[in-house]
N, C-alpha and C positions, 0 to 999 in steps of 0.2 A: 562402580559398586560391584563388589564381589559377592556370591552366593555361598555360603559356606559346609552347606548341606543340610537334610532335613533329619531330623534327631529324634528318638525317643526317649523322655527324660522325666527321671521320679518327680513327683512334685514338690520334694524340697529344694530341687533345681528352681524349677517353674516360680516358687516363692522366693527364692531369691532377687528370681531378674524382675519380678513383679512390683516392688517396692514402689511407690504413687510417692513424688516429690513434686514441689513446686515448678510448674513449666516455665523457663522464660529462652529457651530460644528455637521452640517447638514450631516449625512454620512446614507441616505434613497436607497434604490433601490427598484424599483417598477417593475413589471411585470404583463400583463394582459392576464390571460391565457383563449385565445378563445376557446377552446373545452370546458371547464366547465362554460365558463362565469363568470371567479372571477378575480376582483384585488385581487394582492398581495402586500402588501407595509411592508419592515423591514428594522429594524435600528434605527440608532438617529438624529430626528431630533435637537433640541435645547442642548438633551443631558441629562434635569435634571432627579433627580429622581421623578419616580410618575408623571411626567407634564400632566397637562390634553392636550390631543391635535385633532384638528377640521380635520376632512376631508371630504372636499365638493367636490360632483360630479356634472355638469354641462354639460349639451346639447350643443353644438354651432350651432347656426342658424343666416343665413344670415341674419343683418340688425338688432339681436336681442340685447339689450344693454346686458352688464355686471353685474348680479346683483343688478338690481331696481326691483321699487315692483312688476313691471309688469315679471320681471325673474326670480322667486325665481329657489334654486337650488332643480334640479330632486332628491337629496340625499346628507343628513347631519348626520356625528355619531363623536360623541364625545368618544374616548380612553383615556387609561393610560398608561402611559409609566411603565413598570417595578421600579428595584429598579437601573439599572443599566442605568435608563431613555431609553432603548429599547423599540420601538411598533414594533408589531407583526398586521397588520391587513388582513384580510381572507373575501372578502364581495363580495357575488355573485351579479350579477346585478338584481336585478327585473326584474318581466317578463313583466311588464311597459314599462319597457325602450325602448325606438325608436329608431331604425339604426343609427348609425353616429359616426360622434367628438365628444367625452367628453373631459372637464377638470379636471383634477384633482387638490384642492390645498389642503396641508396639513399644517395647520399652529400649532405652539408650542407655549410658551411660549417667544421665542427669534427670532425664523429664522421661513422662511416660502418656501415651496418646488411645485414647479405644475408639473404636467404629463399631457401627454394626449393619448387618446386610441382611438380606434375606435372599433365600438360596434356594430356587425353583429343583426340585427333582423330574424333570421330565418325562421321567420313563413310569415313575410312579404310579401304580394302579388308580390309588386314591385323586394324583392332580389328576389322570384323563376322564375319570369319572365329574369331575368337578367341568372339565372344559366340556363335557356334552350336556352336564345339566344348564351350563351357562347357552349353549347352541341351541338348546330345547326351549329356553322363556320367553316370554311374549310380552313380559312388559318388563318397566323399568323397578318395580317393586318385587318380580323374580328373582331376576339379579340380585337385586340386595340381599333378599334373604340367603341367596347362596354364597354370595360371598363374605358376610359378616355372621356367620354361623361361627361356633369356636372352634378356629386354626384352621379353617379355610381359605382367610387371606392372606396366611403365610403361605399355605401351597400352591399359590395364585401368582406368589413375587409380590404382595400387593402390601407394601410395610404401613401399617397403621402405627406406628409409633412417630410417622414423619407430619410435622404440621402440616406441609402441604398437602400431603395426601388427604388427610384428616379433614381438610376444610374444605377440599373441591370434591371428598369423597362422594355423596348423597350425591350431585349434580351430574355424578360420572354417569352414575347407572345409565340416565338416557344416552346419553351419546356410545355406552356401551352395545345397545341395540341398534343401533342408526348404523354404526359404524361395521358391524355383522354382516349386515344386509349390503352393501357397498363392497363386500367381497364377492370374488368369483364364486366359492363353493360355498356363499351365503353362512359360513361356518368358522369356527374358531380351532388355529393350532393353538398349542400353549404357546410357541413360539408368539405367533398374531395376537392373542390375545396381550399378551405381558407388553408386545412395541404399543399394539396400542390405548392401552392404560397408562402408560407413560407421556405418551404424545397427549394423550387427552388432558392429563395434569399440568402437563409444560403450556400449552396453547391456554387455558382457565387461566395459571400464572402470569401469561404474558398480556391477556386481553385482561386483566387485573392492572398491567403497568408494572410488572414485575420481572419485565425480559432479562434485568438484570442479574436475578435467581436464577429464573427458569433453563436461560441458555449454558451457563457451565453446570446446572446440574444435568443437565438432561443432553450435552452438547454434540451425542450420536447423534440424534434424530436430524440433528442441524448441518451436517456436516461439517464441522468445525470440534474444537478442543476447548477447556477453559482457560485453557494459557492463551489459547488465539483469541479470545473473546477478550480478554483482561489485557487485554494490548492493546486494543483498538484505540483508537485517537480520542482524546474524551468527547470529541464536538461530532465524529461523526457516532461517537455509542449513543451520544443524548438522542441525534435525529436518528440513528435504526431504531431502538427503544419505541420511541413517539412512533414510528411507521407500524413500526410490527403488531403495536396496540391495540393501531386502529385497522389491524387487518384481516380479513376473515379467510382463515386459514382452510386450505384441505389437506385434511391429514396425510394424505399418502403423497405429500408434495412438499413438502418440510424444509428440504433440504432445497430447492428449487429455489422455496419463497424466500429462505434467510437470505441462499445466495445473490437475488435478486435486490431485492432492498438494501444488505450491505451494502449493492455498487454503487446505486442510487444515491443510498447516503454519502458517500464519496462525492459524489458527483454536485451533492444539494451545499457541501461544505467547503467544494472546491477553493484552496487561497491564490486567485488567479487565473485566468484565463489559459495559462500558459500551461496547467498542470489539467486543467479541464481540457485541453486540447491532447496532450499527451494520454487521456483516462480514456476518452471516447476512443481515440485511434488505436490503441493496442486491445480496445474489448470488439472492435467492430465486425468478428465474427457474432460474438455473444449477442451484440445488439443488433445484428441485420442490418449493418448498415453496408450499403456500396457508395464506393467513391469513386463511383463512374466521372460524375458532375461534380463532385468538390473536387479531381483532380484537372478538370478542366480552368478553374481557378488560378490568375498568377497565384504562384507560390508567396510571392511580397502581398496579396493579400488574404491568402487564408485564415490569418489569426481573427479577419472580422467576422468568421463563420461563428467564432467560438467566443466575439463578443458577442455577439447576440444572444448566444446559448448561453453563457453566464449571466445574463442579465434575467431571465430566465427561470435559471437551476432549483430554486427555491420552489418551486409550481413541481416539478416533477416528481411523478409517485411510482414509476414504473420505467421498464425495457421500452416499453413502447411510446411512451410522452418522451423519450431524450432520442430515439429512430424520431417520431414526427418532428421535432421541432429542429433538429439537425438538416433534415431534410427541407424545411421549410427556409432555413438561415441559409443553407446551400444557395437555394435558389433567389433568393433575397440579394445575397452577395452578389451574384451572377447581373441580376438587374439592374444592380446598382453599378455596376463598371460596365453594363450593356450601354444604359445611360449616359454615363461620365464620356464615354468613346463620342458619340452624337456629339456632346457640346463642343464642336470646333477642335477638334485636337487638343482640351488645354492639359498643359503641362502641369505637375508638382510644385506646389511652389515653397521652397523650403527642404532641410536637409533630412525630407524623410521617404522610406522607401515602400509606400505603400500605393501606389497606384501604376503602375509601370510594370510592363507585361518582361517576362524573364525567358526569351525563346534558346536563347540559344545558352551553350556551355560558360564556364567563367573564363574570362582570359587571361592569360599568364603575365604574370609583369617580366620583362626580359632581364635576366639576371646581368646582363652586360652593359644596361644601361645607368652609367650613374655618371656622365655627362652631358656638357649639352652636343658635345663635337658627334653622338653616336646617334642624335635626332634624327628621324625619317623624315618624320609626317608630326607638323603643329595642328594642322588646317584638317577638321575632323566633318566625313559629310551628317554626321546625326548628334549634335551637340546645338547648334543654332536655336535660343531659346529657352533652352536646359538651363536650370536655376544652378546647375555646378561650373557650367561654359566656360567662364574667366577663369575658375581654379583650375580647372583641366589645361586652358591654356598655359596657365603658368606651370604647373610640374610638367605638360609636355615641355616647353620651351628649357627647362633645366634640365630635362633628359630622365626622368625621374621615372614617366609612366608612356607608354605608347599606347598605339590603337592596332586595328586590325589590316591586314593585308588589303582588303578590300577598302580602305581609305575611313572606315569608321572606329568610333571610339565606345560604342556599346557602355553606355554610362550607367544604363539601368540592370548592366549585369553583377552577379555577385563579385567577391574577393576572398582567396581563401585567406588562412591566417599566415600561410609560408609566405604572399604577396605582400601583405601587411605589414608585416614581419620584416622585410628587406625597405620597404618603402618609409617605414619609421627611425629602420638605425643607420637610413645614407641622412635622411631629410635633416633628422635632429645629433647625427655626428656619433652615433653612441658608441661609444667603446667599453670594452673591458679586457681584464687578462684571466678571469671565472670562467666555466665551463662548466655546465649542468649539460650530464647525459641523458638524450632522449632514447631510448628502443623503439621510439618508430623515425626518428632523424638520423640517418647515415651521413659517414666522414663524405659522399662523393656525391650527397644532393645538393646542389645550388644554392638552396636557401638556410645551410648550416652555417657560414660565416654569419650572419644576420639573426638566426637564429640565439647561435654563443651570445654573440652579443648582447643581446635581450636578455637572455634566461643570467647571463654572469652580471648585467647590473638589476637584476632584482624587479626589473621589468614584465616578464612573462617566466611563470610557475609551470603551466604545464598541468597535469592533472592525472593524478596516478602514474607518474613515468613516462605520459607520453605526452607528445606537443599539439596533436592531431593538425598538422599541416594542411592537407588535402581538405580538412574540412575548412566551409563558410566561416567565416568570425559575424560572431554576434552584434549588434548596436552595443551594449551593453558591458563585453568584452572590450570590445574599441575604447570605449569612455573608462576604462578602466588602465588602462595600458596609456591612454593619453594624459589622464590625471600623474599616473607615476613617473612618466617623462616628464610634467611639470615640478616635479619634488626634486629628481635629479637633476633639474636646472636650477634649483634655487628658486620657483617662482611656484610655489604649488599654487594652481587655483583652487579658492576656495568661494564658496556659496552654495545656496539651496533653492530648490526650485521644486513645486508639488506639479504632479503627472494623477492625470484620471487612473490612467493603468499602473500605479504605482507596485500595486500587489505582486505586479508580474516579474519586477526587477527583483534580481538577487539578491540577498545583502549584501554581498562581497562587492555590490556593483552600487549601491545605491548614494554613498557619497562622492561617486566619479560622477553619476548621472548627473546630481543636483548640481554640482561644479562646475561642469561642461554647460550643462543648460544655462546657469548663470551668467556665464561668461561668453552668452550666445554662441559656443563653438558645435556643439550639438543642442536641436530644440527643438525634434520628432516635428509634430503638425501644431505645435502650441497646445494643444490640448492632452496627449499621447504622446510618449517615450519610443512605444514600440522596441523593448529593450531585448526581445527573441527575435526579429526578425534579421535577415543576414544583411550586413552592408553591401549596398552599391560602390562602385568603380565612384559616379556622379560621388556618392557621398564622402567616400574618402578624399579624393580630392578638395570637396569643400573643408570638409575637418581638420584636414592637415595644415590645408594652407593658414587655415583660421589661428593654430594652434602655434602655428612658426608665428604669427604677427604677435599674437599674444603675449609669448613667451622674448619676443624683443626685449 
């Protein structure tokens, strides 16, 4: 949006651009922000591209006509709409300008829009007289009479032509004394007085059930925009709305409280554990939390911190109910694998990876191995017992997967996606002559033949340009990349299967899950998917091999 200068112009000009037609593709919103003294005006008016379009500022005074020659307007600036016929306008008021009612009309090419403001003079003899008589009264029937005297609460900021003011008007006076006294200098700037007469309307509005008004009209005090509020997700506006209701505000904390509540309500709406896991850990400055003791946690089971806390979420009304109760799940978690250790060493039983301590690094699958002639070591010392035992034996014995130097096969360690990745396109033969380029897979890493392979039969996508290698592959992932191997063999598995933690699986993932479960090749603890958490070495090996008989 371009500015095109500010003009002074006869009022046969003014009467031309002023023409009032039927609005239909007027979608403006305005705002006058009294602490910097600037309209805000954005949107479309008429809508075209480029339109040039008029916006007249205008005094009202008693008995004064409407734009004759004896009234021309206080302010005239001619814009341009963008390409997408968008203004953008940003205009501080002159230091000119007189206390009062303004008009505003913005006219376009087609449709034509008015506002109006009121427009504090600060320096005004008459407003600072009006703010010591307000600093001088002693009750709430003071005030009123000072400020509803005529044109007093125009030199206040105080628009009585807006309903809501109108209707919370009488009930302000007191909070206008309360709130006096609650200052340091027990006294009112114009500035103090206008924020908070504002604040006092907005919170009436909102303890009304009307956050929905209150916060884009008023969306300074909140720290927020009306465009950020008009975004929010409907499920979590319904539960901030309901919170803010019922909240008993301090004024001079405004912005503290929305921001508060907002998170919460995220958090009360969470779809999924997985996303409530992610909300807590990236606020855990904001909410005081330390992960001293949740990072003492296997990694394979921290998602149950954040079942607990999901089960939960709905109770919570504050920063400090989602610190207590985190803290409480923390140690919950902790007891409960204190526990499980006691019962006789017992193992996992099933291909899922949630109880199995994760000490050490992931181990690399050996890019060299894809027979049985380059076998080491079959005979693993820490697999005896292990519900993956026989599949490990079997892709060790084909050369497929090894174990560690020290004679162990660390079954309970993760797998990255580059391991996977090679360990799927020797096992199931995959070829292609495609090649999708990664920017983070170079021509001279190991795991690039394996890689092509995959990404040129339509197998693994990648995500944004890169394959992320190094990183864990997901349960979820896995079931997805093994579902599409079954397609390109001709034998897609199909079937469905319901998971308690359903919410947590992607979509992208949730017809591999249901498949795989089916088809008993993945089937978490029978109760739970566990579709974020990263595969084991153990689990792969069970999946794979599950996945070759399958596909027989």
């Amino acid at each position: 949006m371009k500015k095109l200068g500010l003009l002074i112009v006869s009022i046969c000009t003014i009467l031309a651009l002023t023409v009032c037609v039927d609005a239909s593709a007027s979608d403006l919103s305005f705002v006058f922000d009294a602490t910097n003294a600037q309209i805000n005006i954005s949107g479309t008016l008429s809508g075209e591209p480029g339109e040039l379009v008029s916006v007249l500022i205008d005094r009202r005074e008693e008995g004064k006509e409407a734009y004759s020659p004896d009234n021309t307007p206080d302010a005239f600036f001619w814009y341009q709409a963008n390409a997408d016929g968008v203004i953008d306008v940003r205009e501080k008021i002159a230091a000119s300008f007189l206390g009062g009612r303004y008009d505003i009309i913005v006219t376009g090419q087609a449709d034509r829009q008015k506002f109006t403001f009121v427009y504090v003079d600060k320096e005004a003899p008459e407003t600072l007289a009006l703010i010591d008589a307000i600093n001088s009264a002693t009750t709430p029937a003071d005030v009123e009479a000072i400020v509803l005297a005529d044109g007093n609460a125009g030199m206040l900021g105080i628009d009585t032509e807006d309903a809501d003011v109108t209707k919370y008007l009488n009930s302000a006076f007191e909070d206008i004394i309360a709130l006096r006294e609650t200052l340091e200098s027990k006294e009112y700037t114009i500035d103090s007085f206008i924020d908070n007469f504002s604040v006092i309307i907005a919170v009436k509005m909102i303890n009304d059930g009307r956050a929905d008004e209150a916060i884009p009209k008023y969306s300074a005090y909140f720290g927020t925009t009306p465009d950020e509020y008009r975004a929010l997700d409907a499920n979590v506006s319904e539960v901030l709305n309901s919170m803010l209701k019922d909240t008993e505000f301090e004024y001079d904390k405004l912005e503290e409280i929305y921001t508060e509540k907002l998170f919460v309500s995220r958090v009360k709406v969470s779809e999924g554990r997985g996303y409530l896991q992610e909300l807590v850990l990236s606020n855990k400055e904001t909410l005081g939390i330390s992960l001293t003791e949740y990072n003492d946690i296997k990694e394979s089971a921290r998602y149950k911190v954040f079942e607990k806390m999901y089960d939960k979420a709905s109770s919570f009304g504050s920063y400090s109910d989602i610190k207590e109760y985190f803290n409480k799940a923390v140690k919950a978690v902790k007891k409960e694998i204190t526990d499980a250790q006691k019962e006789s060493g017992r193992k996992p039983s099933g291909g899922s990876s949630i109880s199995v301590p994760q000490l050490t690094p992931p181990a690399v699958v050996n890019p060299n191995y894809n027979d049985a002639s380059e076998i080491q070591n079959v005979e693993f010392s820490d697999i005896e017992g292990h519900f993956a035992q026989d599949y490990i034996k079997t892709l060790a014995s084909e050369g497929m997967i090894n174990g560690y130097e020290d004679g162990s096969f660390k079954p309970d360690n993760t797998i990255t996606r580059a391991e996977f990745a090679k360990l799927v396109s020797v096992i199931f033969e995959i070829t292609s002559q495609d090649v999708q380029e990664y920017e983070d897979v170079k021509s001279d890493d190991w795991f690039k033949p394996y890689v092509d392979k995959l990404s040129g039969a339509g197998i693994v996508t990648g995500y944004d340009g890169k394959f992320s290698p190094y990183d864990n592959i997901t349960r979820q992932d896995a079931a997805v990349i093994c579902l599409r191997i079954s397609e390109k063999r001709s034998a897609k598995l199909e079937g469905e299967s319901e998971f308690a933690d359903k919410a947590d699986i992607a979509s992208y993932a949730l017809e591999a899950v249901g498949a795989l479960a089916a088809n008993e090749i993945m089937n978490g603890d029978g109760t739970n998917f566990y579709p974020l958490n990263n595969l084991t070495r153990g689990e792969t090996a069970a999946i794979l091999c599950r996945l070759k008989a399958a596909l027989k």
